[in-house]
Residue frames as a rotation matrix with the C-alpha (Angstrom) as fourth column:
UNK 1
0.510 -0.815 -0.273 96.27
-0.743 -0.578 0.337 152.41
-0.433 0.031 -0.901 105.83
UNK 2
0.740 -0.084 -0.668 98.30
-0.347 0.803 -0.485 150.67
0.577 0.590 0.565 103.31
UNK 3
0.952 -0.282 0.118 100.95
0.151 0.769 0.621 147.81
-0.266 -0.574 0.775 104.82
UNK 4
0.765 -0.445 -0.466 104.35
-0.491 0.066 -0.869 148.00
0.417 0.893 -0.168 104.12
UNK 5
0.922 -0.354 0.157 107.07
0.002 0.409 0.912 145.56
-0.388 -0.841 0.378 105.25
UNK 6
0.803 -0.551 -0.228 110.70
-0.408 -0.231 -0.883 146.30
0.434 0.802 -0.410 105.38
UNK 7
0.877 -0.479 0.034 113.20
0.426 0.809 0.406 143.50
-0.221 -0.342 0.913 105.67
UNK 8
0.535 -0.816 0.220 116.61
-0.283 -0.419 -0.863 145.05
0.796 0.400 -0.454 106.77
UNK 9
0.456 -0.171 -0.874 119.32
0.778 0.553 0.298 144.32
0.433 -0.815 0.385 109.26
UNK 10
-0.680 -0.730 -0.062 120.59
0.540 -0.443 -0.716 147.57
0.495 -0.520 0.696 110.37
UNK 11
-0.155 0.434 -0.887 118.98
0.972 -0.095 -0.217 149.18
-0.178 -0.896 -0.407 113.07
UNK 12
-0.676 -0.032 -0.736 119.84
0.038 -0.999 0.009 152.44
-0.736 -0.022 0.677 112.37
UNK 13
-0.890 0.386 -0.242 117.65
-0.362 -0.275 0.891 152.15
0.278 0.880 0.385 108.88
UNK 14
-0.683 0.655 -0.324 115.29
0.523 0.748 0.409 150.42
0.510 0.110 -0.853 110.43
UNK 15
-0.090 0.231 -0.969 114.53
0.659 -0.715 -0.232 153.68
-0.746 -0.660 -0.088 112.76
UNK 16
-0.698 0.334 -0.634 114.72
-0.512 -0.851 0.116 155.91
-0.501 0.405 0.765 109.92
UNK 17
-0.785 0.619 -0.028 112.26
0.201 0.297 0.933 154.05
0.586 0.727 -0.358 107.86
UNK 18
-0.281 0.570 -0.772 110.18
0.904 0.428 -0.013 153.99
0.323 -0.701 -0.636 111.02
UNK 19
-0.310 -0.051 -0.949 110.42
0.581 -0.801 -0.146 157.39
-0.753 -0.597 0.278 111.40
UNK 20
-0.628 -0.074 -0.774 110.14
-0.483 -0.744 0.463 158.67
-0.610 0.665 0.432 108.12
UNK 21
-0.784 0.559 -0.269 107.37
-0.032 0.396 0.918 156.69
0.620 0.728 -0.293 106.80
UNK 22
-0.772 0.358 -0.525 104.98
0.613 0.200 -0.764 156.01
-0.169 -0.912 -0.374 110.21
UNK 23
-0.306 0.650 -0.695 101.78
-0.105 -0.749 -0.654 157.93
-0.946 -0.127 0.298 109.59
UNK 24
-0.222 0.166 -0.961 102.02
-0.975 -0.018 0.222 157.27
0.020 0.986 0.165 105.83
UNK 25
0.115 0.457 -0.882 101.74
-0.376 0.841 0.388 153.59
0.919 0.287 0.269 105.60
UNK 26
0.821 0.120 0.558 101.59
-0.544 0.462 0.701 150.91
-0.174 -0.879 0.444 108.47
UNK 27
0.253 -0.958 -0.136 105.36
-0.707 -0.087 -0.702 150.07
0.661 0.274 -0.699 109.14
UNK 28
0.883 -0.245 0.400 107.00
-0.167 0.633 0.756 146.52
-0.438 -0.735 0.518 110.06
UNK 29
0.359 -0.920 -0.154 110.46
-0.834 -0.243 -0.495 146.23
0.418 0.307 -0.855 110.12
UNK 30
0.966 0.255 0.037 112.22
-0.257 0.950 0.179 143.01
0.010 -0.183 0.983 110.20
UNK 31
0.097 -0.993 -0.069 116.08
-0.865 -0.118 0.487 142.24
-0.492 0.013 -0.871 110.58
UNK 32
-0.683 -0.721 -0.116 116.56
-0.626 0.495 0.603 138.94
-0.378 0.484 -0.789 108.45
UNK 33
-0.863 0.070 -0.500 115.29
-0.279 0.760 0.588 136.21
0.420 0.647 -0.636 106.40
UNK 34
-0.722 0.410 -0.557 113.51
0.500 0.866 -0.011 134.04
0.478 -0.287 -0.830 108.67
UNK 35
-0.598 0.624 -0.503 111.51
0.499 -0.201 -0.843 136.69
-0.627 -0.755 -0.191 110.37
UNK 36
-0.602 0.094 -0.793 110.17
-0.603 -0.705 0.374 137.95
-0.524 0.703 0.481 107.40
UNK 37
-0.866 0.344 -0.363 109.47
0.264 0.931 0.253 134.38
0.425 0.123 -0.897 106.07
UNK 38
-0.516 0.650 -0.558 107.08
0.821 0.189 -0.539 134.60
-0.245 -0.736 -0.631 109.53
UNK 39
-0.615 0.275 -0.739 105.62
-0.138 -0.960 -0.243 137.97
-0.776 -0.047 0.628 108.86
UNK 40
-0.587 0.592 -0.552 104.46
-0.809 -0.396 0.435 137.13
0.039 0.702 0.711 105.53
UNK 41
-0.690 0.445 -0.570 102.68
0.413 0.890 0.195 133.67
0.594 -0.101 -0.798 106.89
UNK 42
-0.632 0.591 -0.501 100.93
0.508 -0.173 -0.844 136.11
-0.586 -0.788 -0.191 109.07
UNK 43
0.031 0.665 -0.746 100.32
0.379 -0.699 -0.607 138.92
-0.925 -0.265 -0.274 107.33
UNK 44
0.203 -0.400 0.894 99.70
0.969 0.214 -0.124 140.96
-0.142 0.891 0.431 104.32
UNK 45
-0.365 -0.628 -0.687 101.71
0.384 -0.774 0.503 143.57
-0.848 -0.080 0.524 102.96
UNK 46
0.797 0.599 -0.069 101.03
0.243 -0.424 -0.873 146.28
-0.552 0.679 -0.483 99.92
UNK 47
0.635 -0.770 -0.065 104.66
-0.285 -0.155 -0.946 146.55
0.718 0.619 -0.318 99.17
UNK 48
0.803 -0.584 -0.118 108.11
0.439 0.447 0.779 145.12
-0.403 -0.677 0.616 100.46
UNK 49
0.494 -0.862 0.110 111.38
-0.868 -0.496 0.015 146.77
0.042 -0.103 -0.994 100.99
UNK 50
0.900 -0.395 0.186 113.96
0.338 0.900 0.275 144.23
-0.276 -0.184 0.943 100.62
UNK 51
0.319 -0.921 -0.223 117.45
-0.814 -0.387 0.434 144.29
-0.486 0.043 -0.873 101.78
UNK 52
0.686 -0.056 -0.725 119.43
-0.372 0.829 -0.417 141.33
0.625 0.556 0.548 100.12
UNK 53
-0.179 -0.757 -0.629 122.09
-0.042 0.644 -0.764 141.04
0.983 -0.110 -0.148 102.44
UNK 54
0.504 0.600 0.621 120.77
-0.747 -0.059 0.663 139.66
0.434 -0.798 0.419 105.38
UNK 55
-0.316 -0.398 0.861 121.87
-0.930 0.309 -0.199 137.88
-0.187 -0.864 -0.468 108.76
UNK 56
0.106 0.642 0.759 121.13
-0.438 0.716 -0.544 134.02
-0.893 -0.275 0.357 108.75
UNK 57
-0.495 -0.211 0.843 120.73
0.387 0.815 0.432 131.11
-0.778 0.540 -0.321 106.63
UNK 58
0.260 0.929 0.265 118.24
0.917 -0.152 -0.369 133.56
-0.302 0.339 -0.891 104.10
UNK 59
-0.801 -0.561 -0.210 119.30
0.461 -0.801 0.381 136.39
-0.382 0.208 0.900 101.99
UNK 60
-0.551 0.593 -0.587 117.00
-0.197 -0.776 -0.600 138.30
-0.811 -0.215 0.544 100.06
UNK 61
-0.373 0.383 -0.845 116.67
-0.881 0.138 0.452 136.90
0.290 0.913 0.286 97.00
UNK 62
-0.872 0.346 -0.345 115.84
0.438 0.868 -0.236 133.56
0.218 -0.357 -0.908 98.75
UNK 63
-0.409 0.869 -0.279 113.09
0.527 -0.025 -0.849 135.27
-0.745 -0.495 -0.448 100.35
UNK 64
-0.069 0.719 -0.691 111.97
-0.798 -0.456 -0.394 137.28
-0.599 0.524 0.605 96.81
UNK 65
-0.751 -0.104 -0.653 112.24
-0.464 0.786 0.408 134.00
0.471 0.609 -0.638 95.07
UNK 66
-0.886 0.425 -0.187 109.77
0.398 0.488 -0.777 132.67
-0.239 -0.762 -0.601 97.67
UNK 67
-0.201 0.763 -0.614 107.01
-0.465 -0.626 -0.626 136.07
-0.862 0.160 0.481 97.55
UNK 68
-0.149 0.364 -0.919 106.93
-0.989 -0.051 0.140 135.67
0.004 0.930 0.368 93.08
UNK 69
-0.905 -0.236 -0.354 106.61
-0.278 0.958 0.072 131.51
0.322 0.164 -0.933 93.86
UNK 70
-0.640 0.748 -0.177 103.85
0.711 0.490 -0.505 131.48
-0.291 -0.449 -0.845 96.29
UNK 71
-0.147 0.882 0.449 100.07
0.826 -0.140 0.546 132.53
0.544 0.451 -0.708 94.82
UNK 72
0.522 0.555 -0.648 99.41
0.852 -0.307 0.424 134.70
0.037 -0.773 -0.633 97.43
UNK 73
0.436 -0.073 -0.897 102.12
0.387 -0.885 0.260 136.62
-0.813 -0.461 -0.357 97.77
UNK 74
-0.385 -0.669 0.636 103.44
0.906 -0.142 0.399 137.35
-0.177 0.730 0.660 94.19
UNK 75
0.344 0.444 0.828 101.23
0.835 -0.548 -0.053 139.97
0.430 0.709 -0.559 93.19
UNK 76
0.687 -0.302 -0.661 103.02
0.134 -0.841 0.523 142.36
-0.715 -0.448 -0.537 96.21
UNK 77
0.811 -0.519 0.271 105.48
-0.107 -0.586 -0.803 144.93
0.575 0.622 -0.531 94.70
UNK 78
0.817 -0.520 -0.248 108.76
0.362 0.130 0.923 144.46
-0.448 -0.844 0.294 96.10
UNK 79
0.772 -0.577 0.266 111.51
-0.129 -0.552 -0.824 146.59
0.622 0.602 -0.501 96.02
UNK 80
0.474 -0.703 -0.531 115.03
0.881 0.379 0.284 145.26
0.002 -0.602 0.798 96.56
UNK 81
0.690 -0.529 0.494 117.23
-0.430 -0.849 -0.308 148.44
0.582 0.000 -0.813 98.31
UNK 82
0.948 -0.316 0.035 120.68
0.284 0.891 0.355 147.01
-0.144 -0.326 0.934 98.36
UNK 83
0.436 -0.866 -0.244 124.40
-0.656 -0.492 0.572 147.91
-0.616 -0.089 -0.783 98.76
UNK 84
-0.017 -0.652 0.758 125.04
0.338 0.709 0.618 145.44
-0.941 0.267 0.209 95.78
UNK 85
0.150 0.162 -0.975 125.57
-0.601 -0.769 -0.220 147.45
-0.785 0.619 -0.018 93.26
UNK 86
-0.717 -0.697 -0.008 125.27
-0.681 0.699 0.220 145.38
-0.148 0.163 -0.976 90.35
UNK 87
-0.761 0.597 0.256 122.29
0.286 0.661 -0.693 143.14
-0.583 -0.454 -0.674 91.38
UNK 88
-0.277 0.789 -0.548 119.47
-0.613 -0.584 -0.532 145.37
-0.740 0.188 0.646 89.39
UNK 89
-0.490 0.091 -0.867 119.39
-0.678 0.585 0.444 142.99
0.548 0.806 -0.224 86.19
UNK 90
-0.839 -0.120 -0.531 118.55
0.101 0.924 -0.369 139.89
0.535 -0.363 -0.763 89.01
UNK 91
-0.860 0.478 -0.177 116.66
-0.023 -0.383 -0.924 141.48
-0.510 -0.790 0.340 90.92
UNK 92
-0.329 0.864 -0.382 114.31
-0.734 -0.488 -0.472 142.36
-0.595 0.125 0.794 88.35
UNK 93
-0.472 -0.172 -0.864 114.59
-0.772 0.555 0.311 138.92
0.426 0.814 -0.395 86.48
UNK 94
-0.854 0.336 -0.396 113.40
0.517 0.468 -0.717 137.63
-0.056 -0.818 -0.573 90.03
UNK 95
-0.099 0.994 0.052 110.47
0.883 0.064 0.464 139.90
0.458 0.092 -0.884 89.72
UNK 96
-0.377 -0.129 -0.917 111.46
0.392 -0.919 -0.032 143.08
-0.839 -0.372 0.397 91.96
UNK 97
0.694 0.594 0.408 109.18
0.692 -0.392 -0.607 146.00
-0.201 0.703 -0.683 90.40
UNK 98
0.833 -0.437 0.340 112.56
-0.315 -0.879 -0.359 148.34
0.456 0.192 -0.869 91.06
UNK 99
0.618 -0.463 -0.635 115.98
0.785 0.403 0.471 148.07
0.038 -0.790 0.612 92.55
UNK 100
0.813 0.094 0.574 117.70
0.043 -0.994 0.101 150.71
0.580 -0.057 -0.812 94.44
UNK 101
-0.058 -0.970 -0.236 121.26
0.647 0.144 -0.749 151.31
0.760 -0.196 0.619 95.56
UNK 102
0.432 -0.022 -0.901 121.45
0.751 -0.544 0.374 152.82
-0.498 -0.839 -0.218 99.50
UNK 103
0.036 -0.442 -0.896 124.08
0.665 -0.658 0.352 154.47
-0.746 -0.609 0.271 98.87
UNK 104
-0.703 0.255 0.664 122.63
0.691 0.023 0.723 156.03
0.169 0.967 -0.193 95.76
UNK 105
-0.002 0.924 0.381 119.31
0.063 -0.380 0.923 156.94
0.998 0.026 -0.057 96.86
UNK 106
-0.813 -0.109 0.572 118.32
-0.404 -0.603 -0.688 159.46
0.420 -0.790 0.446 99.43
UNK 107
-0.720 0.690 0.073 115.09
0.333 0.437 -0.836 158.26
-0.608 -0.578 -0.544 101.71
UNK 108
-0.108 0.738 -0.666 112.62
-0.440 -0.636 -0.634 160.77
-0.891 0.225 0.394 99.52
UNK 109
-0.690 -0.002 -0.724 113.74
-0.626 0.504 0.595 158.61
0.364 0.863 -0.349 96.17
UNK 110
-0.917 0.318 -0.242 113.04
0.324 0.946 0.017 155.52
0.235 -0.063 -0.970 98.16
UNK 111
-0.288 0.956 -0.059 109.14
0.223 0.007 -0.975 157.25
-0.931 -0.294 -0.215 99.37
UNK 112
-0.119 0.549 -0.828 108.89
-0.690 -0.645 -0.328 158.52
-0.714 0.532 0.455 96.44
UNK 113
-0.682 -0.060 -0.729 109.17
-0.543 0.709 0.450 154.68
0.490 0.703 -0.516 94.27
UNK 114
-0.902 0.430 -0.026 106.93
0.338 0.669 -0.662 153.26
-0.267 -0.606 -0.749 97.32
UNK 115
-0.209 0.771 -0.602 104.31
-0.279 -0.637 -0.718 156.03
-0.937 0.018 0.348 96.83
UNK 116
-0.448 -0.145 -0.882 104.89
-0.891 0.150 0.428 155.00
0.071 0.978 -0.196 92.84
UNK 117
-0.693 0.089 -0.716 103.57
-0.370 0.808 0.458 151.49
0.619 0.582 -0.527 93.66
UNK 118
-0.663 0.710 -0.237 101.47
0.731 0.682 0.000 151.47
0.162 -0.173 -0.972 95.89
């Protein structure tokens, strides 16, 4: 089952993702920077959800600036879904294969760009 890790801080998304993806791919959900950081020193992923604004000393683009830096993990797809509207040029100049605006895009968009990459 493919991996997929998704670095947000709200809880409430972090249950629907968990719900509404579970069965389809193997689902970890992280709330900020640093625990993400730790996730991907453990493990690998087939694609990454990335919020950008995030709790802590580590936003998002810190941590996709990391993924497209380090051999290992560049080659993952990562898609930044963010309430900065705005960001999509950066994002993808950083390497993001897509960026996606919450309050845009309904949960089926967002399976339906995951399903698209991996």
């Amino acid at each position: 089952m493919k991996k997929v890790l998704f670095v947000e801080d709200e809880a409430l998304l972090q249950d629907a993702y968990e719900a509404r993806f579970k069965g389809l791919y193997e689902v970890h959900c992280v709330g900020d920077g640093q625990s993400a950081r730790k996730s991907l020193q453990e493990s690998m992923f087939d694609l990454i959800v990335l919020d950008i604004m995030l709790p802590g000393n580590m936003n998002g683009f810190d941590i996709l600036r990391e993924i497209k830096n380090s051999d290992r993990l560049k080659a993952i797809p990562v898609i930044v879904f963010t309430n900065l509207a705005g960001e999509e040029k950066t994002a993808s100049d950083m390497g993001a294969v897509q960026c996606l605006i919450k309050s845009d895009t309904r949960l089926e968009d967002l399976e339906n760009s995951i399903f698209q990459y991996i």
